[in-house]
N, C-alpha and C positions, 0 to 999 in steps of 0.2 A: 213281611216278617221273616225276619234268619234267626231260629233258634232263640229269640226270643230280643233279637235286635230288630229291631221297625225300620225299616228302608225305604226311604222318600223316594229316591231314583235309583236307577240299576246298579248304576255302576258302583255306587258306594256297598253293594256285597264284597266288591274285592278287598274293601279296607280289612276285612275279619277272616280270622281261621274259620275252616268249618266246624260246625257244629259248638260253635261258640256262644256264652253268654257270660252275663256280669256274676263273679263267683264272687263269693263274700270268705275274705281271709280272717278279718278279726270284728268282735263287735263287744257294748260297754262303755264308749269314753261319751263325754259332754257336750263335745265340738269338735269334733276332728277335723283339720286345716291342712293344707301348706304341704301335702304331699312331694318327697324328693326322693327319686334313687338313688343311693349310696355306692359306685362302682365297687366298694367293698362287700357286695351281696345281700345290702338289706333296704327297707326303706324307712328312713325319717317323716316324721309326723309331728304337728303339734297337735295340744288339746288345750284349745285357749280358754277355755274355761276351767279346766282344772291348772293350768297355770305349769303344762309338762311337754315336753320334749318326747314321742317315743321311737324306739327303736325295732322295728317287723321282721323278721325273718321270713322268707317263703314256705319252713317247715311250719309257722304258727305259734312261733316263741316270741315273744313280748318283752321288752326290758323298759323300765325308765329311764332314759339316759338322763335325761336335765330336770331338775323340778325351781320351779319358781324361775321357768326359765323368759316372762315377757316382765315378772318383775318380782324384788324379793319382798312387798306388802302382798295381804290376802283383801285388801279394801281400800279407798282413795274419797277422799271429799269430791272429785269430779270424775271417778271412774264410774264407768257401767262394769257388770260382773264378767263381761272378756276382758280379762288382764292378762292375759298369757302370750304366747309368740304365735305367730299366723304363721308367713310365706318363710320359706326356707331356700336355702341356695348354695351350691358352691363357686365357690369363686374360682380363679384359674391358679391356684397354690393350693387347693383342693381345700380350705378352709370353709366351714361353716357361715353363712353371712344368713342373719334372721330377722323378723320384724316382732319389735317387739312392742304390747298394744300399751300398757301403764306406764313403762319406760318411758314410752313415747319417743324411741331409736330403733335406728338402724345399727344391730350389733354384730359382733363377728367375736367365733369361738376357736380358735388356732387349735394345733397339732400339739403345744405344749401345754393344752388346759388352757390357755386363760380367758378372758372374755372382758373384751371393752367395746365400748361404744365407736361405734363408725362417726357418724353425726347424729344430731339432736332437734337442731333447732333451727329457725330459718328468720331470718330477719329479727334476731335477737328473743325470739317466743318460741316456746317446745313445737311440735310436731303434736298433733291431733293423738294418730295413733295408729303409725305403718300397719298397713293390711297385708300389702303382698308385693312383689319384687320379682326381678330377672337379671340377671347379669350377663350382657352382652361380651361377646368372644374378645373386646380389647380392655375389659374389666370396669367397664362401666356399672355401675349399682345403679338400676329405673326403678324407683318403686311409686304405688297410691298412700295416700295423706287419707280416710274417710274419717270421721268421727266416730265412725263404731263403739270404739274403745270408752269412748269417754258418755257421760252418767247423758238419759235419755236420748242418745246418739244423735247430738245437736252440737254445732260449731258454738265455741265459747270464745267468741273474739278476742275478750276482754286478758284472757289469762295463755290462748295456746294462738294456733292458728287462725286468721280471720277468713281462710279460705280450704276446700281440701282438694290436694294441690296431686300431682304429678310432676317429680321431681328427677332429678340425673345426679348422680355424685360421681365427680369422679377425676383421680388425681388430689382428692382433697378437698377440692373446690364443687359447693353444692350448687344448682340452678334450677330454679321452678322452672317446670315445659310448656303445662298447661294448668287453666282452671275452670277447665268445663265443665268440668262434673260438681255435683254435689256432694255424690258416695262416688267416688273413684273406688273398684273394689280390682279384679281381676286385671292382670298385664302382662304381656306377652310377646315377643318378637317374629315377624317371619323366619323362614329358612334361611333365608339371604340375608336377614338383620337390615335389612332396606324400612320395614315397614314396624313401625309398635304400634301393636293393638293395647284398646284399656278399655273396663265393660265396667258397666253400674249394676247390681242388684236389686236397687230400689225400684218397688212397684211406681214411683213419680218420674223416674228416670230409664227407660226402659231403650236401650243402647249401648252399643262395641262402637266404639271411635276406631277410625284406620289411621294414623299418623306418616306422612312420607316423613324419614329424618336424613340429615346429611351424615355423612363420615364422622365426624367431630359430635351427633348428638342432640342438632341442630331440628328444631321440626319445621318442615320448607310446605308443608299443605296437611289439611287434615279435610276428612268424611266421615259420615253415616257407614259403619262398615254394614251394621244387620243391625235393625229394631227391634231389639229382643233382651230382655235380663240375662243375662250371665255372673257369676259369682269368680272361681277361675276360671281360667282361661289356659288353652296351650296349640300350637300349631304342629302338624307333622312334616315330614321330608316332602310332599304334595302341595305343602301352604293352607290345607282344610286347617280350619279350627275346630277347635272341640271347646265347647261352654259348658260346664257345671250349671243347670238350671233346676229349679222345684222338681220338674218331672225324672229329673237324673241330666245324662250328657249325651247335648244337641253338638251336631254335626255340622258345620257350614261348608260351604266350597270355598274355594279364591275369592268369589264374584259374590259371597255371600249368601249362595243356595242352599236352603237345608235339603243335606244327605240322608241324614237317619237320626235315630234317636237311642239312645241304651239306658232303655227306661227301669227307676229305681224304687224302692217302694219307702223310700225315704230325701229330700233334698240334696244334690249332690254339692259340696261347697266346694271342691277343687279338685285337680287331677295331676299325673304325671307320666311321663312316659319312662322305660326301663326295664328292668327283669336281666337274668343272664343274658338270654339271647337279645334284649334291648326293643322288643316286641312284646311289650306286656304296658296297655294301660290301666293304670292306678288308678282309684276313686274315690275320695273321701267325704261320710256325707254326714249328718249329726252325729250320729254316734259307731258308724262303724266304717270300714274298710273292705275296698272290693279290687276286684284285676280282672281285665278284660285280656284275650288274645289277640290282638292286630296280627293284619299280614304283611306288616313292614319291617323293616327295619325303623328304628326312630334316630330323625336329625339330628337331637339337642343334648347328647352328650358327645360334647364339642370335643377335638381330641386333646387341647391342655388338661382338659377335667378328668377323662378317664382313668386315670391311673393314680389318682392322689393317695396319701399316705391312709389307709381307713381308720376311722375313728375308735376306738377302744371307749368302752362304758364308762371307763375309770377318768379317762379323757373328758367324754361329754358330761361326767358330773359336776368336772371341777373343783 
């Protein structure tokens, strides 16, 4: 135990400042998701159940940037009640890219307000109901297909997807990767962008796939990374992963050892890395918002993304 962090093996104390533990910044929302730093100084959120976008500052000011931002109905004949946006991203023109769960898209919100759909649909049938997503350094969009979104969170062959898929978009052109999963939820890149990780949450599916991929996107081998539920997912400058799990967020190695654990007193559903110094992990878990101190610097604000134009409130309302 460090201050309130659980430490499997030794050497994972160095991951943390001292006298660190999981502080809680905001609390209130439905479903907190999709945690993303803003190089502009704050952090993006969704709440997929209230169907909002929000925007955190470090002082503890709160804004709604987006409302109806996974879709503009409050109910669907084959919706379940997350209708809202999950995983969040910037892409490398600093633009917003989201998933959105009733849309049933991949959407993207520019610099000038506006917001359209990336893609939609895949073999002529919607999309189930993007969970979460990464954008790889040549602008590649990886995101999971789960059914979540949609009404008792069961694939509807007949009307969306017959599968929930694991997808690449990019240049325009979309391409299923995999269809391993059932709940494809969490997904994530190594340091080197050699390896995509992608985890299931479901208690019947209880696994982090390791994917080798080629330069182009390609996946050339896949494994068992860890036998363990994960929700999101993120890797650091070292290649550990960190999983959002029930107990809060597990720690893996390269080789898939658990390190530690920074245990929460509520389900952690996603995380991210960031903060001015770029040493601050994010947590987001039903209903509230945490930050941890690392003692790294963090990989994945790749240097096209740091510096994009920041978002204005009046921008992200649209």
């Amino acid at each position: 135990m460090k201050d309130g962090i659980i430490i499997y093996q030794q050497q994972a104390g160095n991951l943390f400042r001292q006298k660190t533990s999981a502080k809680r910044l905001a609390t209130g929302f439905q479903f907190a998701e999709g945690p993303l730093w803003h190089p502009g100084g704050y952090l993006l959120f969704s709440d997929v159940k209230a169907n909002r976008i929000f925007q955190l500052f470090l002082s503890g000011v709160i804004h709604v940037l987006r409302e109806r931002s996974g879709s503009q109905y409050v109910c669907g004949k084959y919706l379940s009640e997350m209708i809202g946006s999950n995983g969040l991203a910037l892409d490398n023109e600093g633009d917003l890219v989201f998933c959105q769960h009733a849309n049933h898209s991949i959407a993207k919100l520019n610099k000038h307000k506006d917001v359209f759909k990336l893609c939609t649909s895949y073999n002529g049938r919607p999309f189930n109901s993007p969970n979460d997503l990464v954008i790889k350094s040549d602008g590649g969009i990886y995101f999971t297909d789960p059914p979540y979104g949609l009404q008792g969170e069961i694939l509807r062959p007949e009307i969306f997807q017959p599968h929930a898929g694991i997808y690449q978009f990019q240049d325009n052109q979309l391409s299923l990767l995999s269809t391993d999963f059932n709940y494809p939820n969490g997904i994530c890149f190594s340091a080197d962008e050699r390896y995509l990780f992608v985890g299931s949450n479901h208690p019947d599916e209880k696994m982090i796939m390791k994917y080798l991929m080629s330069s182009k996107g390609i996946v050339l081998s896949k494994q068992v990374f860890a036998s363990v539920n994960a929700d999101g997912i993120k890797t650091d400058a070292f290649n550990n992963l960190y999983a959002a799990t029930d107990k809060g967020v597990l720690i893996l190695s390269p080789e898939g050892k658990e390190l530690a654990l920074i245990p929460l007193s509520e389900p952690a559903t996603n995380l991210a890395f960031g903060g001015p110094e770029k040493n601050l992990l994010f947590i987001t878990t039903y209903h509230s918002i945490y930050s941890v101190e690392m003692n790294m610097v963090i990989h994945d604000l790749l240097p096209a993304r740091r510096n994009p134009l920041p978002l204005t409130r009046t921008q992200l309302y649209g």
